[in-house]
N, C-alpha and C positions, 0 to 999 in steps of 0.2 A: 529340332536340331538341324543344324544347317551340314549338306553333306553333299560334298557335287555328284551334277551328272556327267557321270562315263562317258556317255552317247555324246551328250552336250560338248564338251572337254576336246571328243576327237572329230568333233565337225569343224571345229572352231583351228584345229590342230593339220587339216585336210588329211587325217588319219580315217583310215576304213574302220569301220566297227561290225562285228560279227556277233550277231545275235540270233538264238533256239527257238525253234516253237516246237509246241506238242500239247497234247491232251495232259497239261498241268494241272491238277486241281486240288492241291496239298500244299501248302510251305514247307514241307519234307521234299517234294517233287523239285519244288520251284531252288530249295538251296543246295541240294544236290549239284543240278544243272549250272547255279550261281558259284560252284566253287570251280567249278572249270576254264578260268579263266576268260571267260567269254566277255564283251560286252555289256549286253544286256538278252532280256529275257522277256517274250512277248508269249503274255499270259489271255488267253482264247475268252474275253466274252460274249461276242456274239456270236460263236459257232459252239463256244464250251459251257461248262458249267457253272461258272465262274456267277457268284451274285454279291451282293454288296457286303455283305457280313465276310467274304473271303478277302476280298482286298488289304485291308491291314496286316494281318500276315503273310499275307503273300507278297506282299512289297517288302516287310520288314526282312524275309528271308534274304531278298535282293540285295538291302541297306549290309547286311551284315559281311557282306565280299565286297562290297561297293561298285554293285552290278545295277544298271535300269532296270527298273520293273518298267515294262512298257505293257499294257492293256489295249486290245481292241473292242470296243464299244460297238453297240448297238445300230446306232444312231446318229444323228446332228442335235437332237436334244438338248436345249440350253442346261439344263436341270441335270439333265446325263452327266456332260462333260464337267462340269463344276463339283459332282460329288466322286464322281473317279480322285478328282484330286484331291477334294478333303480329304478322303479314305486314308491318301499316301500313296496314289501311282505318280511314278515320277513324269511317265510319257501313257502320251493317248494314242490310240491308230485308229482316225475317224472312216470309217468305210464309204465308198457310192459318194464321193465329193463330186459333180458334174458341173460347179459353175464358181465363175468370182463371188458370187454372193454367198453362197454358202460356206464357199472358203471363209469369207470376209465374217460371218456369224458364227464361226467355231474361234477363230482368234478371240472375236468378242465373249463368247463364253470364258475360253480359256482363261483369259488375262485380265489381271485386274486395269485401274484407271494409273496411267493415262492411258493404256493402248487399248483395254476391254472395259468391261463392265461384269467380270465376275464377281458371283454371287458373296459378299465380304464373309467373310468367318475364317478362324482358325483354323487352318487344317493340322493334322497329325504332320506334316512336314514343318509347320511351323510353332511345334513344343520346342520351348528353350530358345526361340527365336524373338529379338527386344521388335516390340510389335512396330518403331518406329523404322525397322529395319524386313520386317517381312515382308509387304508388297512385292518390297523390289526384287527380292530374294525368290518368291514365288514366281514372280515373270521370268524372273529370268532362268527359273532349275525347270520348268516345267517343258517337257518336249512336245511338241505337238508334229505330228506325222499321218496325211493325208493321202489316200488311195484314189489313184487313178486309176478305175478297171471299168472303164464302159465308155461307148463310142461319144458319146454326149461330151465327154470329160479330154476326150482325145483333140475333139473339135475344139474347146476350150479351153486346151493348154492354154495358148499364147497369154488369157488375159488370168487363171488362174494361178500360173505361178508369176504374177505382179504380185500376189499378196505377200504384204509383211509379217513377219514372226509366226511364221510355217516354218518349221525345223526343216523336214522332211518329204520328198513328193514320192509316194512309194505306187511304181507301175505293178500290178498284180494280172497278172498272164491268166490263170481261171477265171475269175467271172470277167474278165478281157473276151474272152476268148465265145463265151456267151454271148456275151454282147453283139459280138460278130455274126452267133450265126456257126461259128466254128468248134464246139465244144467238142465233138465226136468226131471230129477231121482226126483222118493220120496223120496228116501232113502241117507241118508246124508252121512252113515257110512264109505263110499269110501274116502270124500271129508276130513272130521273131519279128517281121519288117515293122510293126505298128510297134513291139514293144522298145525296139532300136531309135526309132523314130522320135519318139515320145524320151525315151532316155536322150539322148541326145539334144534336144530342145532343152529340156532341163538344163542339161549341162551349160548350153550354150548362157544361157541365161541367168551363169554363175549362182543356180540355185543347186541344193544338195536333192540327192536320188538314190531312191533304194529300190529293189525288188526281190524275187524269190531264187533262190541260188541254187542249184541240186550237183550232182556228181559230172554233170554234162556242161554244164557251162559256168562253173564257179571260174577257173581259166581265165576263160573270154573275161568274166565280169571283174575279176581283179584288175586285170590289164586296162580294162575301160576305165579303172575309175570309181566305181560302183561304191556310195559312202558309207550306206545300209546294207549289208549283206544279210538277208534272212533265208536261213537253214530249217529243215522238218529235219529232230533230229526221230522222228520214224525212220528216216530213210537209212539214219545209220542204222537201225537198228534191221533194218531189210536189209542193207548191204551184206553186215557183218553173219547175217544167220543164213545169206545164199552164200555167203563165202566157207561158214564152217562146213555147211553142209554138202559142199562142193570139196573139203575136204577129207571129210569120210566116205564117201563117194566106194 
């Protein structure tokens, strides 16, 4: 069944889009969060416990508010990325992308011909879809959203975001900050200049950018621009329990 993506829709629209993460591991979990008017909804595979038998529900939760299911994966694995989507994830988040070539091999995974060479078969996004009419339909609902978080990747901005049909270039401040050298610094001031830096460059180069957004610099990042806003909604959940309990105090 043919059904747009949200995420897609407001890139295309120069609309921000605000998407949750958290330790999802339910289609209970996942359409909860989906009914909240949000965006979309980025469900943890390679830090959670997310395996292949969960993905069809867990996207379908998504489908039912007409929210992204977005998944972050493993890997660059050709085989990887092609079966996320048969499953029914609308958007991929490939982690540790450090070069144009590997950019340039997840598009090929992603996408069928003529831009890729994914693996042909019907996915669960394309029941009720007239086959002469799915390819196209596939390349074009499917998001793909690559991590920039390691100093390899920073040097190689310039020629990695030349690649075509990358949604999304998402700077990630943790294992950034690794990368550095800096994970245990107090002091943020090193890490903000490289993740400015890097946002920026993006920008410039009329590509879309996302990163991680908390209660300290959501502000700054609206104002910037920022196309992808990803939220832990942990955090609300730390906010709101230092708050009551600052309340009974």
């Amino acid at each position: 069944m043919i059904r747009p993506n949200k995420i897609k829709e407001n890139l295309k629209l120069n609309k921000q889009s605000i998407v949750l993460s958290g330790y999802f591991d339910s289609p209970n979990q996942v359409e909860f969060i989906s009914s909240l008017n949000v965006d979309g909804v980025w469900i943890e595979g390679e830090h959670g416990p997310i395996d292949f038998s969960d993905i069809p529900n867990i996207s379908r939760a998504c489908d039912i508010y007409g929210v992204t299911s977005i998944f972050r994966i493993t890997s660059h694995d050709y085989g990887l990325i092609y079966r996320y989507l048969d499953l029914g994830a609308q958007g991929l988040v490939i982690p540790h992308v450090r070069t144009k070539e590997e950019a340039m091999s997840i598009v090929n995974a992603a996408k069928y011909h003529p831009i890729g060479e994914r693996g042909m078969f019907t996915s669960r996004r394309g029941l009720g879809v007239p086959k002469n009419k799915y390819i196209d339909y596939a390349n074009e609902d499917s998001l793909i959203i690559v991590i920039i978080e390691d100093l390899k990747a920073i040097s190689n901005l310039d020629e990695i975001i030349k690649v075509e049909n990358i949604d999304v270039f998402f700077v990630a401040p943790n294992d950034l900050a690794q990368s550095m050298g800096i994970a245990n610094s107090k002091s943020k001031d090193k890490l903000n200049q490289e993740i400015y830096k890097a946002i920026q460059k993006i920008q410039d180069a009329n590509r879309k950018v996302g990163t991680l957004a908390n209660s300290n610099n959501i502000d700054s990042y609206i104002a910037m621009g920022i196309d992808l806003l990803l939220y832990d909604t942990n955090q609300f959940v730390r906010d709101g329990i230092a708050d009551l309990k600052n309340k009974i105090k």
